[in-house]
C-alpha positions in Angstrom: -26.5 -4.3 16.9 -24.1 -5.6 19.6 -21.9 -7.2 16.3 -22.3 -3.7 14.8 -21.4 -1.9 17.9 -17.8 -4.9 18.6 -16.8 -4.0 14.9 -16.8 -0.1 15.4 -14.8 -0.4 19.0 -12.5 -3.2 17.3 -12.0 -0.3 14.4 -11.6 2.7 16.4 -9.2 0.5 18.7 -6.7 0.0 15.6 -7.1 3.3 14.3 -5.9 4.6 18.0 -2.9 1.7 17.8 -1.5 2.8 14.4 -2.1 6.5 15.3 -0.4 6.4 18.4 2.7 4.0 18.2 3.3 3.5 14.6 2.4 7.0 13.0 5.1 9.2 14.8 7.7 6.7 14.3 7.1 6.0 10.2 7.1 9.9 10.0 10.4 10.2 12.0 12.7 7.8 9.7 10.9 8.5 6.5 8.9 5.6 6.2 5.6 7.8 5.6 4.9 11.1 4.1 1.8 11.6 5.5 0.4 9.8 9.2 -0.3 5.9 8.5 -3.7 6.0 9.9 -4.4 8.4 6.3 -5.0 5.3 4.0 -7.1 3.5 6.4 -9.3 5.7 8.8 -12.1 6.2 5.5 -15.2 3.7 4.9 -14.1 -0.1 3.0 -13.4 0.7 -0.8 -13.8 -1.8 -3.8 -11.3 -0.6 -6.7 -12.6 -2.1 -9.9 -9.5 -2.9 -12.6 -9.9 -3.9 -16.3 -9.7 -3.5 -19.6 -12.0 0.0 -21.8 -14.4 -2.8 -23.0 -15.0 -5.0 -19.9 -18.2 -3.6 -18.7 -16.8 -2.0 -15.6 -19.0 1.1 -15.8 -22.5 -1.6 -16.8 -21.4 -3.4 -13.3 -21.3 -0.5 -11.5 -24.4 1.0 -12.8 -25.8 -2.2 -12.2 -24.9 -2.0 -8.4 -26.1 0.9 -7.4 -29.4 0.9 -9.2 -29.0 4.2 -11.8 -26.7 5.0 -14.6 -23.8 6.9 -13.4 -20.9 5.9 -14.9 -21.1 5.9 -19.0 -20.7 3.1 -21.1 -19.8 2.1 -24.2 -17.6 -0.3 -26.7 -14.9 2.2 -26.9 -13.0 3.7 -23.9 -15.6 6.6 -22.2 -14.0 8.0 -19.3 -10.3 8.4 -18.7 -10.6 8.9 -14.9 -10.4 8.1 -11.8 -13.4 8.2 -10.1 -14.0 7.6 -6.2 -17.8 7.0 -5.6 -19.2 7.7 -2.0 -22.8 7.9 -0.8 -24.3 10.9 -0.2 -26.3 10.6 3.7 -28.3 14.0 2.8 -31.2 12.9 1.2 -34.3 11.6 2.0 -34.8 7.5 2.0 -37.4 7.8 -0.4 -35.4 10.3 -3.1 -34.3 9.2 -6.6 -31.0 7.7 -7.0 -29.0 10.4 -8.6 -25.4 11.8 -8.7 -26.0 14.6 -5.7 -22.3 16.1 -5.9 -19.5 16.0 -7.8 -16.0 17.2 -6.7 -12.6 17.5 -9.1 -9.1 16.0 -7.9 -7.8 19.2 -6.1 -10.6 18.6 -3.7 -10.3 14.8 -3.3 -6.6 15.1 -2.6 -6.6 17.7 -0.2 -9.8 17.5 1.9 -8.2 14.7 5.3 -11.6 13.1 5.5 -10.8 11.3 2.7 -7.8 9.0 2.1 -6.2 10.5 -1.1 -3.9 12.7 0.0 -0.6 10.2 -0.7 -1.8 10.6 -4.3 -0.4 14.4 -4.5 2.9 12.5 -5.5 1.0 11.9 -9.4 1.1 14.9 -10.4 -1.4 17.8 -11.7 -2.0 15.5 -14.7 -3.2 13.2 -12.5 -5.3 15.5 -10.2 -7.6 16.5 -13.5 -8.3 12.9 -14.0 -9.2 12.2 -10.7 -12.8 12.7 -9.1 -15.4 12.7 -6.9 -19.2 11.4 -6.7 -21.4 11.4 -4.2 -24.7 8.9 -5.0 -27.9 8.3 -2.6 -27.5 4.3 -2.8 -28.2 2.8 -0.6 -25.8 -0.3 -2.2 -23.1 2.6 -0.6 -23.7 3.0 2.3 -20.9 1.2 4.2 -18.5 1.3 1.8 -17.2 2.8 -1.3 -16.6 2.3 -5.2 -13.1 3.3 -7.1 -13.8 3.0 -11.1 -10.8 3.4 -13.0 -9.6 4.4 -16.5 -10.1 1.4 -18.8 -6.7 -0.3 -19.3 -5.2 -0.5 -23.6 -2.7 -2.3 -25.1 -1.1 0.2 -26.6 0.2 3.4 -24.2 3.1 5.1 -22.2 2.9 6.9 -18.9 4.2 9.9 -21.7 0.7 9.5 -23.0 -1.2 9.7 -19.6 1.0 11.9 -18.2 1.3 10.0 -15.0 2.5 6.7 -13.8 -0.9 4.5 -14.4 0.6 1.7 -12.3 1.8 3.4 -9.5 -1.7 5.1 -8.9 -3.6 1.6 -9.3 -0.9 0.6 -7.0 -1.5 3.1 -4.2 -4.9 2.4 -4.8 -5.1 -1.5 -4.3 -3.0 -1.1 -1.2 -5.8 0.8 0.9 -8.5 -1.3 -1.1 -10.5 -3.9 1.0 -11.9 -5.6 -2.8 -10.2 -5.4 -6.1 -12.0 -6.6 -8.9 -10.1 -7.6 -12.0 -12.6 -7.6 -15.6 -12.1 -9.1 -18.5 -14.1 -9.3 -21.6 -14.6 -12.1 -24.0 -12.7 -10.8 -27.1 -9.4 -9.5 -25.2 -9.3 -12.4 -22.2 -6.4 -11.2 -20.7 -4.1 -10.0 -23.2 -4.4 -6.2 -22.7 -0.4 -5.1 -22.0 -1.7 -2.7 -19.0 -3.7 -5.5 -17.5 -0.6 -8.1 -17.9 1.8 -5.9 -15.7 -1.0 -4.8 -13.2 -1.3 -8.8 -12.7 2.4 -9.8 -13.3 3.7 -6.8 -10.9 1.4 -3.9 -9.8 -1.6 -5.8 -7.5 1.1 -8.5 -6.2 3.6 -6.5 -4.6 1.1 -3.8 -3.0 -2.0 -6.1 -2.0 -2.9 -9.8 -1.3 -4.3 -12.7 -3.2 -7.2 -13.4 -1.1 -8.5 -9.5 -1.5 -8.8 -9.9 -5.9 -11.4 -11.1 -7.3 -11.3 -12.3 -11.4 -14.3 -11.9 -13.2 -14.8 -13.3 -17.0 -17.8 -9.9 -17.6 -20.3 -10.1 -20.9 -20.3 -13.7 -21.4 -23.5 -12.9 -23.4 -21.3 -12.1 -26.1 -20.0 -14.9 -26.6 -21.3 -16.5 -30.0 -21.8 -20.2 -28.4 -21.3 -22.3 -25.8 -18.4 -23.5 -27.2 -16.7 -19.5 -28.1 -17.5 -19.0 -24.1 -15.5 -22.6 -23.4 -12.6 -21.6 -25.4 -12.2 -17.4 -24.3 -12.5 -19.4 -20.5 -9.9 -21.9 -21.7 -7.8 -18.6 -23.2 -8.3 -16.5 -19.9 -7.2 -19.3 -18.0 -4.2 -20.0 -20.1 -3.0 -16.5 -19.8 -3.7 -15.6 -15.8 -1.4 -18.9 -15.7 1.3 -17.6 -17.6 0.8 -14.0 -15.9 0.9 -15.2 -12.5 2.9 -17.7 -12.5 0.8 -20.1 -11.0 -0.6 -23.7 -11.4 -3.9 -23.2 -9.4 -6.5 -21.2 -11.4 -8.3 -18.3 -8.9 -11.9 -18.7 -9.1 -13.1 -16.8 -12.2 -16.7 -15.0 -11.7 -18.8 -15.6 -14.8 -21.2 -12.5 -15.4 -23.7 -10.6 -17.9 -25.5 -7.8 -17.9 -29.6 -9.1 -17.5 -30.8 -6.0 -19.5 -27.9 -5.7 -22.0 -28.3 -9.2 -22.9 -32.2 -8.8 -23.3 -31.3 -5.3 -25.5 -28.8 -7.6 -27.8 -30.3 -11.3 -27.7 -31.6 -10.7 -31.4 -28.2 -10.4 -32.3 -26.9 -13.8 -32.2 -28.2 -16.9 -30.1 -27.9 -16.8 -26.1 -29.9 -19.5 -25.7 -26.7 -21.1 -24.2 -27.4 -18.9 -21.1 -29.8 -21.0 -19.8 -26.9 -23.6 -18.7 -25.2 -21.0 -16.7 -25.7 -19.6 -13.7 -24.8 -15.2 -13.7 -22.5 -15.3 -11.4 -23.3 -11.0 -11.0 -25.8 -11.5 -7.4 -22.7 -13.9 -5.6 -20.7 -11.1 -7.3 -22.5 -8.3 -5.6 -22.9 -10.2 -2.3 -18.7 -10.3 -2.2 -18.7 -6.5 -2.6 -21.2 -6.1 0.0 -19.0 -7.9 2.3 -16.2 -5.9 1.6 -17.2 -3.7 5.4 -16.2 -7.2 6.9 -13.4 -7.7 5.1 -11.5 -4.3 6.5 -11.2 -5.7 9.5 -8.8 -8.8 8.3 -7.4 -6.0 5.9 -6.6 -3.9 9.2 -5.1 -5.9 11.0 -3.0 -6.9 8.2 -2.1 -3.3 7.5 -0.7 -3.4 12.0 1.4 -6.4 11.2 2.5 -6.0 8.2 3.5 -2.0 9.1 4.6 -3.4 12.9 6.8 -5.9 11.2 8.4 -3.0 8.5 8.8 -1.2 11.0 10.4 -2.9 13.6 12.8 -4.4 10.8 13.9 -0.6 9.7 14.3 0.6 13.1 16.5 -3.3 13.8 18.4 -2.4 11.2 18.7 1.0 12.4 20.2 0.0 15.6 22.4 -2.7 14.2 24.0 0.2 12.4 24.4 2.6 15.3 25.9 -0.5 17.2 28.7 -0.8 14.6 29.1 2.5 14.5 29.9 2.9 18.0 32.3 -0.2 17.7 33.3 1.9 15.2 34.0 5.4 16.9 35.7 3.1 20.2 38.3 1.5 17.7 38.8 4.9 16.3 39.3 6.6 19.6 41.6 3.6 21.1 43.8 4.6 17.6 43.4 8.0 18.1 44.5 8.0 22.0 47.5 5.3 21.1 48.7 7.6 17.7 48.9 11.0 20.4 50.5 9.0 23.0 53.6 7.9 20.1 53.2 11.7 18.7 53.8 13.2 22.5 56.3 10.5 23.4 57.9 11.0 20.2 58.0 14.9 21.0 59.2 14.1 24.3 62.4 12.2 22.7 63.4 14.6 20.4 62.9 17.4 22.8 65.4 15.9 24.9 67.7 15.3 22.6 67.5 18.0 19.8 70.0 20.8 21.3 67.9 23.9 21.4 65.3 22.8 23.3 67.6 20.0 25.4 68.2 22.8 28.0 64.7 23.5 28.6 63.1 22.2 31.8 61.0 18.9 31.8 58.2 20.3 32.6 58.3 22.8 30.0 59.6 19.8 27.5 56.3 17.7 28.8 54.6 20.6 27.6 55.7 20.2 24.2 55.0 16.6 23.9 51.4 17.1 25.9 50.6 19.7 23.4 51.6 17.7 20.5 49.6 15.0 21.3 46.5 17.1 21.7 47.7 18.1 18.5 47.5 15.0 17.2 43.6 14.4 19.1 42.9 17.7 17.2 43.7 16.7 13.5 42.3 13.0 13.9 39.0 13.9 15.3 39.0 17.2 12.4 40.3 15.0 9.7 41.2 11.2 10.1 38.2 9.9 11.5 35.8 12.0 9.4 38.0 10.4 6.3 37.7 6.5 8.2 33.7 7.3 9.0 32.8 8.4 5.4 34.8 5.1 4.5 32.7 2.7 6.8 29.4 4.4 6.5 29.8 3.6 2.2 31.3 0.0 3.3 28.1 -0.4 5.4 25.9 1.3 2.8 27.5 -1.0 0.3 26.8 -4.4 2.3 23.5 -2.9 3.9 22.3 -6.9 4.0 25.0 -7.4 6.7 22.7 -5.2 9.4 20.1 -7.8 9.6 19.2 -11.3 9.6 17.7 -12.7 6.7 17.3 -16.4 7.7 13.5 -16.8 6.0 12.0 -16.0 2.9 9.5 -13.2 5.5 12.2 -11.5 6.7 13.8 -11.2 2.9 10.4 -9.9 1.9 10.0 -7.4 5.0 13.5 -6.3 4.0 12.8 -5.8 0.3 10.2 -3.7 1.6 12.4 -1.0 3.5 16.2 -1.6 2.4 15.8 1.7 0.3 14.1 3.9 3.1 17.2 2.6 5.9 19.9 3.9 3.0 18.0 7.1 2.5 17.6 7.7 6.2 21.5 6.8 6.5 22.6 9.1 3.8 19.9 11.8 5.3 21.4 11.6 9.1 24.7 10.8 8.1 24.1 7.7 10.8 24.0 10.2 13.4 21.1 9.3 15.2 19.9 8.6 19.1 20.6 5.0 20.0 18.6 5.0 22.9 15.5 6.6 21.1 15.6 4.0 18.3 15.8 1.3 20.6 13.1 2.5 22.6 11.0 3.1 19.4 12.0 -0.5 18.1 10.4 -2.0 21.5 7.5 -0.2 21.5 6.8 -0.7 17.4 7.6 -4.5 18.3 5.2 -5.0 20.4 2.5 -3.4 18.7 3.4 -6.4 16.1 3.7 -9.4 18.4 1.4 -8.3 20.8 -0.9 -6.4 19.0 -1.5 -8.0 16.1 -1.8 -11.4 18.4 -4.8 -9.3 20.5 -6.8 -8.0 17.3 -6.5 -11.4 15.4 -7.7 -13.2 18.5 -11.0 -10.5 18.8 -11.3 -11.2 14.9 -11.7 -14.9 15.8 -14.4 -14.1 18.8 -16.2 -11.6 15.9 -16.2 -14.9 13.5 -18.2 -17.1 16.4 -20.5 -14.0 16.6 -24.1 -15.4 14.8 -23.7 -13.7 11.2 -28.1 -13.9 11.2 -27.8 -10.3 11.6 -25.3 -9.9 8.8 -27.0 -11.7 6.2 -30.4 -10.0 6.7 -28.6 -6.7 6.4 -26.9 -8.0 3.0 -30.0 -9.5 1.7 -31.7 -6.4 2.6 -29.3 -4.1 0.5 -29.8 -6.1 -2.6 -33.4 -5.9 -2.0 -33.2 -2.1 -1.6 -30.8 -1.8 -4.8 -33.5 -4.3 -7.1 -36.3 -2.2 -5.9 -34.8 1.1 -6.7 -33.4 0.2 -10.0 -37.6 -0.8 -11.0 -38.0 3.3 -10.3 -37.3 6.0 -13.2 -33.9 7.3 -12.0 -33.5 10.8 -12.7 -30.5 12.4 -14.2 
């Protein structure tokens, strides 16, 4: 109870952090559309990636005890569909789909975190969806199934970007599961960029998990040693790295008893169904928000701070800037008035004039001169060195490691927009106050939630694990009862 009760405090503590210093701040320059604390104030989520044949729906349907999500060889559902428990019903009720909500809802309703989504599209909203489920497998956390990913197709034919939504998606997942099937081991086109480019630039390593799914169907031993050997070979040449990720061998217990007359599984027997350790990892996934939140402070502290150092670099400059413009303004009136002053005393009309009526002339020339250079001359040298800096916006900020280069990467875009947007006329003092306090929520912050992370990690996990185990016990014994539809 006591661990239960630290996580919650540790939780609600972050949520109050990214609410209070970072939100207002990433709304003010444009680097959110909606507050931060959106994406992340919902239960843990598992989004679960792969191919229309890789058994994602069997998995699922497997984890929470009932059927819910169809299945079949050829692609079933072409949605999105977030899957929630549903608290309302009595322990000892069926599991059963109790509610189902369409997109509109889903993406407008704040206790969920969807609402970022709008951008997709109505396309997207009709293949997006709710269920809630009385599993007890959900109750601390949440599934995301997704639209089996082809070969062959164009965000024309889904009418939305596919990659951007698994990309929003993966970045406010705590678990992503990536399935393949023996006959297409990693060769599907959609799964190839989702690897190659999609998961890598909006989540981390450590949260994706590979799984190798319906090894049953595998002919022999030796088809399933070559379709690994294939899978292997490909996530290699898709990721660009040397070191294989651990690949989760699985099968469907009662899909392989429905089949096994089919061919010879006998091979089975040598291999261990990776699907239990499978489910144990997604169980897990409550612990892993945590380490996913206090990624999400640092790595939104450290965005933000670079913007807002950026920001501030530019407004420095800028005053240099409007000094040196001044100085040539002030030195350009002074020649224009002494040059007035000269040739009033010497052109013959106005050499008879008295010389305080000639200093007049040469006073109101050079305010003259004051006048057209703040009206025209400096607007014409501003625009000039706001493109120049726009144009070399790497000069605002040091980029001595390959973190800052990445942290830059990250909001170069959002300080030109904001630039263009303001015209570079912004407070100086507010950004620099906002840049210290944003700062230290990342150094000081993230230092104090990483260190009450460690003290949660010496906490016994005997507590943990029985609540785990328990889960999977509840989920074994409900799927031995006659679900109803």
């Amino acid at each position: 109870m006591y661990r239960d009760n630290y996580i919650k405090a540790l939780r609600t503590e972050l949520l109050e952090m990214v609410a209070g210093q970072l939100t207002p701040v990433a709304l003010r320059y444009g680097y959110s559309d909606v507050p931060l604390e959106t994406t992340i104030k919902w239960r843990p989520q598992v989004l679960v990636l792969g191919g229309y044949s890789s058994g994602k729906s069997t998995l699922i349907n497997d984890f929470l005890g009932v059927k819910v999500q169809a299945t079949g060889q050829a692609p079933t559902d072409d949605s999105f569909t977030v899957i929630t428990y549903d608290d309302s019903q009595p322990p000892d009720a069926p599991i059963q789909v109790t509610e189902t909500r369409d997109g509109k809802f889903l993406l407008n309703d704040s206790e969920y975190p969807f609402e970022t989504l709008k951008k997709h599209g109505q396309r997207f909203a009709a293949h997006f969806r709710l269920k809630k489920i009385n599993s007890p497998f959900l109750q601390n956390l949440a599934i995301i199934d997704t639209p089996g990913m082809l070969d062959s197709i164009t965000e024309r034919d889904r009418g939305y970007n596919y990659q951007e939504v698994i990309g929003d998606l993966a970045q406010i997942a705590d678990l992503v599961l990536v399935l393949f099937d023996p006959h297409k081991a990693g060769t599907v086109r959609e799964i190839h960029t989702s690897l190659r480019d999609t998961l890598p630039s909006r989540t981390f390593e450590d949260r994706v998990l590979f799984v190798l799914n319906r090894i049953d169907e595998c002919a022999s031993m030796i088809d399933l040693l070559r379709v690994y050997g294939t899978l292997c070979w490909n996530l290699s040449q898709i990721t660009g790295r040397k070191d294989i990720p651990m690949i989760h061998l699985t099968y469907s217990t009662q899909e392989a008893a429905a089949h096994k007359d089919e061919h010879d599984i006998s091979y089975l027997r040598y291999l261990e169904n990776q699907r239990e350790e499978l489910k144990r990892a997604v169980l897990l996934a409550p612990r892993y928000r945590l380490d996913n939140l206090a990624a999400f402070v640092e790595t939104h502290g450290e965005r933000l701070a670079h913007l807002l150092e950026a920001l501030v670099s530019f407004r420095q400059k800028s005053r240099r800037f409007n000094v040196k413009s001044s100085v040539a303004a002030l030195s350009v009136s002074i020649l224009i008035g002494a040059a007035a002053f000269a040739l009033s005393m010497a052109a013959p009309p106005l050499a008879g004039l008295g010389p305080l009526v000639i200093l007049g002339i040469a006073g109101a020339a050079a305010l003259v001169s004051l006048g057209a250079w703040a009206l025209v001359m400096h607007r014409f040298l501003y625009d000039r060195f706001l493109k120049k800096i726009l144009k070399n916006i790497l000069h605002l900020t040091p980029l001595q490691t390959q973190t800052r280069r990445d942290s830059w990467e990250s909001v170069r875009e959002l300080a030109i927009a904001y630039l263009r947007h303001t015209n570079g006329k912004f407070s100086l003092r507010e950004a620099r106050r906002e840049y210290a306090s944003v700062w230290k929520v990342y150094e000081r912050g993230s230092k104090e939630i990483r260190e009450a992370l460690k003290e949660l990690e010496n906490m016994p996990e005997d507590e943990e694990l029985e609540y785990t185990q328990g889960q999977l016990r509840l989920v074994a014994d409900s799927s031995r009862k006659e679900p109803s539809a």
